[in-house]
C-alpha positions in Angstrom: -117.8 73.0 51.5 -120.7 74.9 50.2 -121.8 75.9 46.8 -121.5 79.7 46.7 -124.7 81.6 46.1 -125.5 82.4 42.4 -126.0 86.1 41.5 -129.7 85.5 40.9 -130.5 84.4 44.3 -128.2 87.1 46.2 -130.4 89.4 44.2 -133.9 87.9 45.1 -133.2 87.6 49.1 -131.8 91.8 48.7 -135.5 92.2 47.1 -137.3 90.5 50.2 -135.0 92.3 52.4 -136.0 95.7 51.4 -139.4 94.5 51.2 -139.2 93.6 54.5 -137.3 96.7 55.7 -138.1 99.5 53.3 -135.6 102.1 52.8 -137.0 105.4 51.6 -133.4 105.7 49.6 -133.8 102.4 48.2 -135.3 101.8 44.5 -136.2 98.8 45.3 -138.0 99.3 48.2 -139.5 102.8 46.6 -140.8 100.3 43.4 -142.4 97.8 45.9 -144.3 100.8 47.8 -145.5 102.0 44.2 -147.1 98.5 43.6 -148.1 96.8 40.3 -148.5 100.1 38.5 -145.1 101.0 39.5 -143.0 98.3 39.0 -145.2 97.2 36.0 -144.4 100.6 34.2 -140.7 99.7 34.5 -141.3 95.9 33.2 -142.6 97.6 30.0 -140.0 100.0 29.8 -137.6 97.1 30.7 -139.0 94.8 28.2 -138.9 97.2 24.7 -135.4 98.2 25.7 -134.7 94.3 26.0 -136.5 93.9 22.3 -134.4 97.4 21.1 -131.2 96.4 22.0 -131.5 92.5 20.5 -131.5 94.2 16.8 -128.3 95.7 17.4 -125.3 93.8 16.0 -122.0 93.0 17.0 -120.7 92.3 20.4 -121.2 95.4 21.4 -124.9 94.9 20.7 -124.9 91.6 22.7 -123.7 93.3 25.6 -126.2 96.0 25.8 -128.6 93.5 25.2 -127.5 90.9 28.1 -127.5 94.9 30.5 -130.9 95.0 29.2 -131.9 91.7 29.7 -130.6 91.9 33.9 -132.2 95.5 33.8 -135.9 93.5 32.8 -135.1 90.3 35.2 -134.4 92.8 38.1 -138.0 94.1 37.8 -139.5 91.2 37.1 -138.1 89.7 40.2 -139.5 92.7 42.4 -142.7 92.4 40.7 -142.7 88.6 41.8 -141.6 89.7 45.4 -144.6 92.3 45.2 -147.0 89.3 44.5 -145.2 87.0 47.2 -144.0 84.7 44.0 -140.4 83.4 44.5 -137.9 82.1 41.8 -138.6 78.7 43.6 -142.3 79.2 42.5 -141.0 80.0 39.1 -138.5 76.5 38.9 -141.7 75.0 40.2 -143.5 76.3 37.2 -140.9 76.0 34.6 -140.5 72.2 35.9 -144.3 71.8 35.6 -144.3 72.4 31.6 -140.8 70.5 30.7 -141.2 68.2 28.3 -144.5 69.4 27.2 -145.2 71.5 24.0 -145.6 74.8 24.5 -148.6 74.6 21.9 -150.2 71.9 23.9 -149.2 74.1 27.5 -150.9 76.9 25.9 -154.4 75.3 24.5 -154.3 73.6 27.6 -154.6 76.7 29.5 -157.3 78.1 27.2 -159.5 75.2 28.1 -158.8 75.0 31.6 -160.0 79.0 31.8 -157.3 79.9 33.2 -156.3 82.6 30.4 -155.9 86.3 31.4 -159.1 88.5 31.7 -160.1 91.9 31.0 -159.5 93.9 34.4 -162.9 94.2 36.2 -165.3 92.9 33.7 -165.0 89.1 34.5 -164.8 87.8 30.6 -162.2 86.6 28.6 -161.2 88.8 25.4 -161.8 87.1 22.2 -158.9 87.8 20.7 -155.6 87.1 22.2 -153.0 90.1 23.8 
């Protein structure tokens, strides 16, 4: 007997299926042909309504904010389809810094170079994002 399919993972192989087979009446596949600007608008969008709906109280409040939160993994996930990253990458990743502190992940990173960098001008800010 097999283990059914969670959610998550029907929803990442519908992504690489209209990435593979765009659909002019598809979001999806209309977000992937708009690129990172695109579906990078919509992550911050995604994102402040995740951080909006987290002050609100109740149950009520905790639903909207678990809609939210699907609403931002949804674009994240076509995002990571757009730059050919899958959630296996992502376990790979998450795996990779278990059991480490994020303190340490994150200095590590710093020395290593491998921080973010201002678009097009090949040096690191000085201050952080």
């Amino acid at each position: 007997m097999s283990t059914p399919r969670r959610p998550i993972d029907e929803l990442e192989q519908t992504i690489a299926d209209r990435a593979e087979k765009p659909n002019e009446k598809s979001y999806t596949s209309q977000l992937l042909a708009g690129g990172v600007v695109k579906i990078g608008a919509k992550v911050t969008e995604e994102a402040t309504e995740v951080v909006e709906a987290a002050d609100e109280a109740g149950d009520a409040g905790c639903e909207h904010f678990i809609r939210e939160v699907g609403d931002l993994v949804y674009h994240l996930m076509v995002l990571m389809r757009y730059k050919n990253c899958s959630l296996a990458d992502l376990d790979a990743e998450l795996a990779r810094r278990f059991g480490v502190s994020g303190l340490e992940e994150k200095a590590a990173r710093k020395t290593e170079g491998s921080g973010f960098r201002v678009k097009g001008s090949g040096q690191s800010p000085s201050t952080e994002p």
